[in-house]
Biopython code that builds the backbone (N, CA, C, O; Angstrom):
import numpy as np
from Bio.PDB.StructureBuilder import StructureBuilder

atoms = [
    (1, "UNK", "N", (75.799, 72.416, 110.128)),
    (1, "UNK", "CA", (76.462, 71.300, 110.777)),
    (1, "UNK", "C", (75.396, 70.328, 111.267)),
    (1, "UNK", "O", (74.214, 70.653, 111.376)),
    (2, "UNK", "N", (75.848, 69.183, 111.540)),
    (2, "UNK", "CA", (74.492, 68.193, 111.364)),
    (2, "UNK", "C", (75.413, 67.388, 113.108)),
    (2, "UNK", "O", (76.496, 67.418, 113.692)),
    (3, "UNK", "N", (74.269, 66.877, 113.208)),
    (3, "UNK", "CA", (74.650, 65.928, 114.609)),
    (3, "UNK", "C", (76.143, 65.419, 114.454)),
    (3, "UNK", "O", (77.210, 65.861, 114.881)),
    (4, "UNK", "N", (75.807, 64.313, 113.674)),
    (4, "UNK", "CA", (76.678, 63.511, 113.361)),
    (4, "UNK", "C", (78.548, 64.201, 112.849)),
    (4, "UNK", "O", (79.685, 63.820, 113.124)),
    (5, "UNK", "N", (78.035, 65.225, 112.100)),
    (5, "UNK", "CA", (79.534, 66.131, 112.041)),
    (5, "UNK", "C", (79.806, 66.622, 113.595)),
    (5, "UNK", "O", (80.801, 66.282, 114.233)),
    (6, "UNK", "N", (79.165, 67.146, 113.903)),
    (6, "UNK", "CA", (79.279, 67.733, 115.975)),
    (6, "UNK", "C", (80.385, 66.624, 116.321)),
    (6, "UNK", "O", (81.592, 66.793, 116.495)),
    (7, "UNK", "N", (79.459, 65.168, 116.383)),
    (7, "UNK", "CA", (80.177, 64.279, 117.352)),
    (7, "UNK", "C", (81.848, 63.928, 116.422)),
    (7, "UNK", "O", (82.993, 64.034, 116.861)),
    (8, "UNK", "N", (81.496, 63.608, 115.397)),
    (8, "UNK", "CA", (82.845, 63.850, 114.693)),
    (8, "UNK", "C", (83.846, 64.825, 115.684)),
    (8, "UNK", "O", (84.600, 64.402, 116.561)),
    (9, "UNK", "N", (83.664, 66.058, 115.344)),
    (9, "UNK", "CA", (84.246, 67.295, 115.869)),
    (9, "UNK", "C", (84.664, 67.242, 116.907)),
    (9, "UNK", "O", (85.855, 67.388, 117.181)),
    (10, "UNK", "N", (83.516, 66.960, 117.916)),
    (10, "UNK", "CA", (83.997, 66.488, 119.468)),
    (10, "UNK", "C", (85.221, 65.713, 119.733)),
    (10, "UNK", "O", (86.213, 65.754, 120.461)),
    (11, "UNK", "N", (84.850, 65.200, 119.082)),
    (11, "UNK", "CA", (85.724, 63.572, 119.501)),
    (11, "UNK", "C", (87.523, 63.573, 119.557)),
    (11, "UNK", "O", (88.400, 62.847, 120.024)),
    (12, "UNK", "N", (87.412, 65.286, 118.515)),
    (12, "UNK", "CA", (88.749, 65.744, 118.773)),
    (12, "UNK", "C", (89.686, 65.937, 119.730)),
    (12, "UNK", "O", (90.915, 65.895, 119.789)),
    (13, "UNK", "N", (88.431, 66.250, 120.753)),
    (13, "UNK", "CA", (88.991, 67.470, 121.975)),
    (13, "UNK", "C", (89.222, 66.237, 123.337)),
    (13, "UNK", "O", (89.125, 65.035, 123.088)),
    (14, "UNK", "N", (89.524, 66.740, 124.718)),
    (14, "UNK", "CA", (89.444, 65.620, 125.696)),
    (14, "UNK", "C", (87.853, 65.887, 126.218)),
    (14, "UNK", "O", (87.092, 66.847, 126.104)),
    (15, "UNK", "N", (87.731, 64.491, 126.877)),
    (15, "UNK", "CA", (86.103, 63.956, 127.106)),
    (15, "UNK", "C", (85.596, 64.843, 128.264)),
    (15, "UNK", "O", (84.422, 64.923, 128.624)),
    (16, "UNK", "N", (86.701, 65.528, 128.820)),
    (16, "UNK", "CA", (86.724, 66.216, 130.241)),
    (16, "UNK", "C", (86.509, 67.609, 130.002)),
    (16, "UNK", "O", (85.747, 68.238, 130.735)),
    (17, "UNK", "N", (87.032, 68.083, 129.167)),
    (17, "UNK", "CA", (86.982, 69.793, 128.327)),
    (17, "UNK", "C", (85.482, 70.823, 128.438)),
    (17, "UNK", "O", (84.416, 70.749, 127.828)),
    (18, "UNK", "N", (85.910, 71.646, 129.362)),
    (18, "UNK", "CA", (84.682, 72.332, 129.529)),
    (18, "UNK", "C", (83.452, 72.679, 128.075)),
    (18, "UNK", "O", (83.948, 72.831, 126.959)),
    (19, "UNK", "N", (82.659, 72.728, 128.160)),
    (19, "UNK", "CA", (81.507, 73.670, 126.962)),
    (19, "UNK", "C", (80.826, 74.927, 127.478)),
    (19, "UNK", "O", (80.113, 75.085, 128.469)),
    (20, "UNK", "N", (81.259, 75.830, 126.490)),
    (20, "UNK", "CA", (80.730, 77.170, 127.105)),
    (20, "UNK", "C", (80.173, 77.497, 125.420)),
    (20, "UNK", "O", (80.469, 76.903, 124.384)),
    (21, "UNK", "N", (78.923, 79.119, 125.728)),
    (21, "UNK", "CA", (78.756, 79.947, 124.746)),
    (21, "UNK", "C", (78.715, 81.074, 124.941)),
    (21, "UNK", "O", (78.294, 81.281, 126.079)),
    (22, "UNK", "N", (78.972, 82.094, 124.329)),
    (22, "UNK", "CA", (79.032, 83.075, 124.039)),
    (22, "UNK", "C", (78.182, 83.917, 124.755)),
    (22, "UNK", "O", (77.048, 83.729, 124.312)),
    (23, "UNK", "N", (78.162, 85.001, 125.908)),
    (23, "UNK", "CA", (77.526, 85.633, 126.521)),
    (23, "UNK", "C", (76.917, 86.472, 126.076)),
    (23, "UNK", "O", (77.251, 86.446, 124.891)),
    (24, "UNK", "N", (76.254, 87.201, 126.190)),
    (24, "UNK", "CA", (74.383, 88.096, 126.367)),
    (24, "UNK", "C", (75.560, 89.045, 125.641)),
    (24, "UNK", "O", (75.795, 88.675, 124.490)),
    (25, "UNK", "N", (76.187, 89.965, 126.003)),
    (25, "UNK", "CA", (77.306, 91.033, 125.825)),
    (25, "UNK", "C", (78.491, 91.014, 125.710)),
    (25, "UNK", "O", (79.094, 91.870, 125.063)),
    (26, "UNK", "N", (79.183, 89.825, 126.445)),
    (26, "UNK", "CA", (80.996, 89.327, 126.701)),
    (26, "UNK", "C", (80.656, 87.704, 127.077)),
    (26, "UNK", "O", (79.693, 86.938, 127.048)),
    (27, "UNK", "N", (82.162, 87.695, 127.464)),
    (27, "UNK", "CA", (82.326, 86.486, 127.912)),
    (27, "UNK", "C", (81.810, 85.177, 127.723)),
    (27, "UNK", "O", (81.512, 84.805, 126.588)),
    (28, "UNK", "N", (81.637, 84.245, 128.965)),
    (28, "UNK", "CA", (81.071, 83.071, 127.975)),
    (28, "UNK", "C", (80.177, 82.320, 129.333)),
    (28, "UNK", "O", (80.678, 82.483, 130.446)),
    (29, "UNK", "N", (79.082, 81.639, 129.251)),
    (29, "UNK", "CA", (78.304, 81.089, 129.445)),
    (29, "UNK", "C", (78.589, 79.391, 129.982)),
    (29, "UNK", "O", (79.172, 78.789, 129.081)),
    (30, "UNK", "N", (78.354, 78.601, 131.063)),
    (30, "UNK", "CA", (78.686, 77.353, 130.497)),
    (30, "UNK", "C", (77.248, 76.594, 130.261)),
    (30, "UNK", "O", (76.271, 76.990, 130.896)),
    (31, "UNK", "N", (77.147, 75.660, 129.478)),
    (31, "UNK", "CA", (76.114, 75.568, 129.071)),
    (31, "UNK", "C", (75.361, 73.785, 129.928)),
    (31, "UNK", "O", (75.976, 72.856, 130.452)),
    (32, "UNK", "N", (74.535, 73.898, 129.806)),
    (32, "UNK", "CA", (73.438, 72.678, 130.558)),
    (32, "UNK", "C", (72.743, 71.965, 129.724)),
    (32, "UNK", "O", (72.470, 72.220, 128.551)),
    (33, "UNK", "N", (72.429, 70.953, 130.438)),
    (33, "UNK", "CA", (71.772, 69.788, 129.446)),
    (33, "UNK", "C", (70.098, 70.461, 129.046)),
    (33, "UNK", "O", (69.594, 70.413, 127.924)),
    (34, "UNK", "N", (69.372, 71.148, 130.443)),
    (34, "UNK", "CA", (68.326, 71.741, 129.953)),
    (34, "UNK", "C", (67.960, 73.017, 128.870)),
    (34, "UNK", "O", (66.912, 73.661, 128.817)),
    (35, "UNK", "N", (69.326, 73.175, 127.930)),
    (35, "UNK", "CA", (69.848, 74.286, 127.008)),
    (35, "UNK", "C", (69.823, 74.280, 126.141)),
    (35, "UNK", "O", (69.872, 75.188, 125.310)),
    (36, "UNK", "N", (69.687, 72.636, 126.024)),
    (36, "UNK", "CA", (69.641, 71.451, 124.472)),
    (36, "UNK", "C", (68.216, 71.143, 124.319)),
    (36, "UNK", "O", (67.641, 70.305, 125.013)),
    (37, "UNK", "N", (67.648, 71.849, 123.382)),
    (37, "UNK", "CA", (66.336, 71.488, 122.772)),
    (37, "UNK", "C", (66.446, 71.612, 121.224)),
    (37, "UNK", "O", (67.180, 72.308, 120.523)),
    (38, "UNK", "N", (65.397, 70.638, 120.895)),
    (38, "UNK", "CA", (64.688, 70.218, 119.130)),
    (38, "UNK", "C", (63.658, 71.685, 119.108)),
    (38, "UNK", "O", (62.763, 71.958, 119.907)),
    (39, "UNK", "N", (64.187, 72.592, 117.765)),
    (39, "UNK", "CA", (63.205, 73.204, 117.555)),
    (39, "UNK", "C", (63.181, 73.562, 115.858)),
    (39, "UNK", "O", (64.096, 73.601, 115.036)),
    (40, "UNK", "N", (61.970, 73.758, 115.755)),
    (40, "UNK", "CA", (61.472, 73.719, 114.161)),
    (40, "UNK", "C", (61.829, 75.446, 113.874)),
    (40, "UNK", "O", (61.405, 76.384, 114.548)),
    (41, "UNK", "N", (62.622, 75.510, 112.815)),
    (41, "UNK", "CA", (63.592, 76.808, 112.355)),
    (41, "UNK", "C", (62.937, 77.362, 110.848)),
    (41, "UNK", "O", (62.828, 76.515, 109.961)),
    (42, "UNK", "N", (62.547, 78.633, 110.591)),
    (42, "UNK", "CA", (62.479, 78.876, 109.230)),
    (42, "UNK", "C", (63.832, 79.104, 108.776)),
    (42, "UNK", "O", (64.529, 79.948, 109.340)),
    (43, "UNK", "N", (64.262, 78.422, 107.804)),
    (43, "UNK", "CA", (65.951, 78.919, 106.932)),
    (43, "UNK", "C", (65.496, 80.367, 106.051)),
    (43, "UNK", "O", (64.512, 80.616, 105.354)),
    (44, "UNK", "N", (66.644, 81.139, 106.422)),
    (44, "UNK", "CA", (67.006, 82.093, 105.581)),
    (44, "UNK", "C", (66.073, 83.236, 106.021)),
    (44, "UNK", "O", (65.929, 84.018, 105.081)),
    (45, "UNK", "N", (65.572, 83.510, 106.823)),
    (45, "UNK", "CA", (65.022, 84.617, 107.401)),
    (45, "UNK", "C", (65.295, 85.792, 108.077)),
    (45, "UNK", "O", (64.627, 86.783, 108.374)),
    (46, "UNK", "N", (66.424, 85.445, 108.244)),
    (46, "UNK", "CA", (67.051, 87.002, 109.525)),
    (46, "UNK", "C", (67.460, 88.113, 107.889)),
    (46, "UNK", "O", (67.973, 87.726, 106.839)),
    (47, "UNK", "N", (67.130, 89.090, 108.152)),
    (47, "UNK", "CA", (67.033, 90.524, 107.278)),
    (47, "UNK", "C", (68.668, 91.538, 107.676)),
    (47, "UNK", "O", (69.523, 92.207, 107.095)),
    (48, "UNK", "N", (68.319, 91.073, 108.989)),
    (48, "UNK", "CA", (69.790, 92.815, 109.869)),
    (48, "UNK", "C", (70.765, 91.838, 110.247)),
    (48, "UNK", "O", (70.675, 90.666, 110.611)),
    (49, "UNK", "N", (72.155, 92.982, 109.984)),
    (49, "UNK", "CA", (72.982, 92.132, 110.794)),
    (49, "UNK", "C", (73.313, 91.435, 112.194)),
    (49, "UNK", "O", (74.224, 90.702, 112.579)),
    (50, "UNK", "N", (72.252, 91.945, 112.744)),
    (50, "UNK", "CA", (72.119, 91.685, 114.300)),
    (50, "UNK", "C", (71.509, 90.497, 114.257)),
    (50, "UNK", "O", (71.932, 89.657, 115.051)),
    (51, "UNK", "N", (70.992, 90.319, 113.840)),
    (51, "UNK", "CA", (69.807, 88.672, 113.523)),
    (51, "UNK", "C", (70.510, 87.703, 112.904)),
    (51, "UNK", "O", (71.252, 87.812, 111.928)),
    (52, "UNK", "N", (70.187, 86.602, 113.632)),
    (52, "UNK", "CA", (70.437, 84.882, 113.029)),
    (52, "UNK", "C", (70.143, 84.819, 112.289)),
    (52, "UNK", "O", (69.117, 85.411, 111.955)),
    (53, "UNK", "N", (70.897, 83.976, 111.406)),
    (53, "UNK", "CA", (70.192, 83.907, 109.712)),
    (53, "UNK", "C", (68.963, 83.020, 109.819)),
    (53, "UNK", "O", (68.474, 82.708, 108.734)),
    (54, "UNK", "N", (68.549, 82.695, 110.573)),
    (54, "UNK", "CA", (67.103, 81.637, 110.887)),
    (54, "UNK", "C", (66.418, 81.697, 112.144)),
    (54, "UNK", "O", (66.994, 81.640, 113.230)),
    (55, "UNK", "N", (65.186, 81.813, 111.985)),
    (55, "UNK", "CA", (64.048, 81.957, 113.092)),
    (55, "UNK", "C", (63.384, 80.619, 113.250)),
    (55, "UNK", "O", (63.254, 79.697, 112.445)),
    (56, "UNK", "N", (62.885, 80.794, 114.863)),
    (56, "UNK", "CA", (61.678, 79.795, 114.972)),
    (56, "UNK", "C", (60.621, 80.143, 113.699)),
    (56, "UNK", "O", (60.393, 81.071, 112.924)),
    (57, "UNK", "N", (60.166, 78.893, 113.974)),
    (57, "UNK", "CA", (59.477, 78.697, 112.560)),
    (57, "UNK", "C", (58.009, 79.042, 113.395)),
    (57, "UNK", "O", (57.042, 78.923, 112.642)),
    (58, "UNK", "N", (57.747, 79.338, 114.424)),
    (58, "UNK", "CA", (56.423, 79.647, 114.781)),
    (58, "UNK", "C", (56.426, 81.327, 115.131)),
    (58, "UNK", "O", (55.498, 81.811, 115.778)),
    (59, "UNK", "N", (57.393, 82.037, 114.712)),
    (59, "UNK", "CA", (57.779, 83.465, 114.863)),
    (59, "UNK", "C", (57.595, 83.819, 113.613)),
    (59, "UNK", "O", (57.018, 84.840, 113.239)),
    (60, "UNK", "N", (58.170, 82.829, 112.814)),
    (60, "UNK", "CA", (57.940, 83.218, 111.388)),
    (60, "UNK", "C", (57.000, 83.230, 111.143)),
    (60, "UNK", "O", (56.600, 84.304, 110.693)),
    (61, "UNK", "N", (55.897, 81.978, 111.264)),
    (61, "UNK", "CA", (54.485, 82.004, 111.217)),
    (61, "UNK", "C", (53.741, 83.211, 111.197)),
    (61, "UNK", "O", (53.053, 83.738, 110.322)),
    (62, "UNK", "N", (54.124, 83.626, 112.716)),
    (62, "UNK", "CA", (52.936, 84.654, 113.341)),
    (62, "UNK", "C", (53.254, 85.672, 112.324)),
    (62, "UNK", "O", (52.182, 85.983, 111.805)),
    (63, "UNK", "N", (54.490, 86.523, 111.647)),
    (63, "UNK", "CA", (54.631, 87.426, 110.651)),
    (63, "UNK", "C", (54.438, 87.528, 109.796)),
    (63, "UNK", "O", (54.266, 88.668, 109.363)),
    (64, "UNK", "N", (54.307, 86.145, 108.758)),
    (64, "UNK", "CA", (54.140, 85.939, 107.851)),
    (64, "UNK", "C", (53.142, 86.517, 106.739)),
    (64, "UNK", "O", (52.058, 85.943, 106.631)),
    (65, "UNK", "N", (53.329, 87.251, 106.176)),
    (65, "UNK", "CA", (52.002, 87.995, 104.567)),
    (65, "UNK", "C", (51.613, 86.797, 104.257)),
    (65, "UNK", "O", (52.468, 85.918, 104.142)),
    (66, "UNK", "N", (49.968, 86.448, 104.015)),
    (66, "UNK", "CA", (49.758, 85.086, 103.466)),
    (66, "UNK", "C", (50.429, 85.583, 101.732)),
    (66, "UNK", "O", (50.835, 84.649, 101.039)),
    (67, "UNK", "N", (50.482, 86.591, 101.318)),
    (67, "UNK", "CA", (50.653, 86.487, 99.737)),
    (67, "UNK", "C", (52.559, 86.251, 99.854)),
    (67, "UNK", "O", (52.965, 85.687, 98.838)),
    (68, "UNK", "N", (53.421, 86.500, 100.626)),
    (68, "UNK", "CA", (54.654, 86.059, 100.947)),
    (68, "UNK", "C", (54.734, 84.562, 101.239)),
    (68, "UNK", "O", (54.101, 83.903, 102.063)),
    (69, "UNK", "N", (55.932, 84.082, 100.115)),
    (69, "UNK", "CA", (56.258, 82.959, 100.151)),
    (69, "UNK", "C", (56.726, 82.532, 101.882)),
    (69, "UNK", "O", (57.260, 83.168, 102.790)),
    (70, "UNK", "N", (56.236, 81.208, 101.747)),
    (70, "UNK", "CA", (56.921, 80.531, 103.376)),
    (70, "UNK", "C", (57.754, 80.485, 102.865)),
    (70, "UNK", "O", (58.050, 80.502, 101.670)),
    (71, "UNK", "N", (58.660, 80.365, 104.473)),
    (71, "UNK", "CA", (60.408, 79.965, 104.182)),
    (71, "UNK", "C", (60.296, 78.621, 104.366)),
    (71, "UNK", "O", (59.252, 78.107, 104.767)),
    (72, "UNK", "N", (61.539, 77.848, 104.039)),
    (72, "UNK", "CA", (61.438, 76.468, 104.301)),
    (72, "UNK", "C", (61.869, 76.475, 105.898)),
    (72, "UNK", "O", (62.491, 77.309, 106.556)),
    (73, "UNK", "N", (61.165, 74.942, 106.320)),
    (73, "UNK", "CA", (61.548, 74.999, 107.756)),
    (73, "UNK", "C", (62.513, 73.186, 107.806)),
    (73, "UNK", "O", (62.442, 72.278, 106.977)),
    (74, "UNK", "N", (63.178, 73.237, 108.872)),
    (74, "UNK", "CA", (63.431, 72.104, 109.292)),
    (74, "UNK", "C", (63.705, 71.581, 110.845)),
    (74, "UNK", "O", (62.785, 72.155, 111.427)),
    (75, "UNK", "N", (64.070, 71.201, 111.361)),
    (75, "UNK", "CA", (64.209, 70.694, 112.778)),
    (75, "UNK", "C", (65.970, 70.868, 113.140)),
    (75, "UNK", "O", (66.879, 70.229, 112.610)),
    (76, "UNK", "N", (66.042, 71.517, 113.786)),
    (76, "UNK", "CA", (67.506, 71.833, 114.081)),
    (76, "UNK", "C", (67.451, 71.453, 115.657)),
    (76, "UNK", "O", (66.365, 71.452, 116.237)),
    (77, "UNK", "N", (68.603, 71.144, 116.302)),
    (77, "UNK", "CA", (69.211, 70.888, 117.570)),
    (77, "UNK", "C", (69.948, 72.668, 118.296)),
    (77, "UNK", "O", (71.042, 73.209, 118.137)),
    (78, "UNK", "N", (68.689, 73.081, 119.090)),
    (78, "UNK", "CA", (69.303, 74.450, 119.847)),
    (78, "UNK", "C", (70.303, 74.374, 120.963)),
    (78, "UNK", "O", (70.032, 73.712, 121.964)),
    (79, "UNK", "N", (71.246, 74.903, 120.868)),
    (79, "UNK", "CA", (72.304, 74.885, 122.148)),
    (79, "UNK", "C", (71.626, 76.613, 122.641)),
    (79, "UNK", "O", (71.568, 77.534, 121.826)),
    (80, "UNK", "N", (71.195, 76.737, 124.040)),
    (80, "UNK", "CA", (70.843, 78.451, 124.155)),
    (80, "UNK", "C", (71.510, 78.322, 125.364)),
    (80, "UNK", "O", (71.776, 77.465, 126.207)),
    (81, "UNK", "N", (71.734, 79.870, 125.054)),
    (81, "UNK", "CA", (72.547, 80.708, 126.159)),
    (81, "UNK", "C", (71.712, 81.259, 127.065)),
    (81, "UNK", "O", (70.749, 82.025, 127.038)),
    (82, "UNK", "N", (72.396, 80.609, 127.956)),
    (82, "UNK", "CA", (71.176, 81.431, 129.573)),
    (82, "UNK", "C", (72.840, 82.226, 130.262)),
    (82, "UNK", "O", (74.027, 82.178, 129.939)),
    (83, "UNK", "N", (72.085, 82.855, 131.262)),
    (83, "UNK", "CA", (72.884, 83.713, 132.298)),
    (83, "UNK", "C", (72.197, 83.757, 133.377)),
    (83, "UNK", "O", (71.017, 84.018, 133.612)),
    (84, "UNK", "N", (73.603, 83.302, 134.377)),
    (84, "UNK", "CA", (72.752, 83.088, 135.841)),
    (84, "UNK", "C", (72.728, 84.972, 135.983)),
    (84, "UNK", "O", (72.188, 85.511, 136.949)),
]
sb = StructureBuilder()
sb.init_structure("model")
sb.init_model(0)
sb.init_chain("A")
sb.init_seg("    ")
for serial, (resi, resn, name, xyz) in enumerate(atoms, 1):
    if name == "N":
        sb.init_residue(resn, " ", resi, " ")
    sb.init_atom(name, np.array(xyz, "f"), 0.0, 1.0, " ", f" {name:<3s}", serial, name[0])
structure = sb.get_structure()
């Protein structure tokens, strides 16, 4: 999903409508402006089902076999889940 589809999407709902994510274990999170960060992602990297299909791209780095192909990276928009 790309920015521009998001605000699309949004634009559905009312302007007032809470935003939450998905909690550590349950429930849900509400989320903050300091939650929203630019970070550089390797695509196609998560192996287990427990794992995101994509990593920081500087995690990937540090693991990386130099004789193993890099993954491609790009710049994605992070929404993260904190818990007070």
């Amino acid at each position: 999903m790309t920015v521009s589809e998001l605000i699309d999407l949004l634009r559905e709902y009312p302007a007032g409508l809470r935003v939450v994510v998905n909690g550590y274990e349950g429930g849900y999170d509400d989320l903050a402006p300091r939650q929203i960060s630019v970070v550089r992602i390797a695509l196609n990297t998560g192996v287990h089902d427990w794992e995101g299909r994509h990593e920081e791209a500087d995690l990937q780095d540090s693991r990386a076999d130099d004789a193993a192909p890099k993954a491609e990276t790009e710049e994605a928009l992070v929404l993260r889940r904190t818990s007070n």
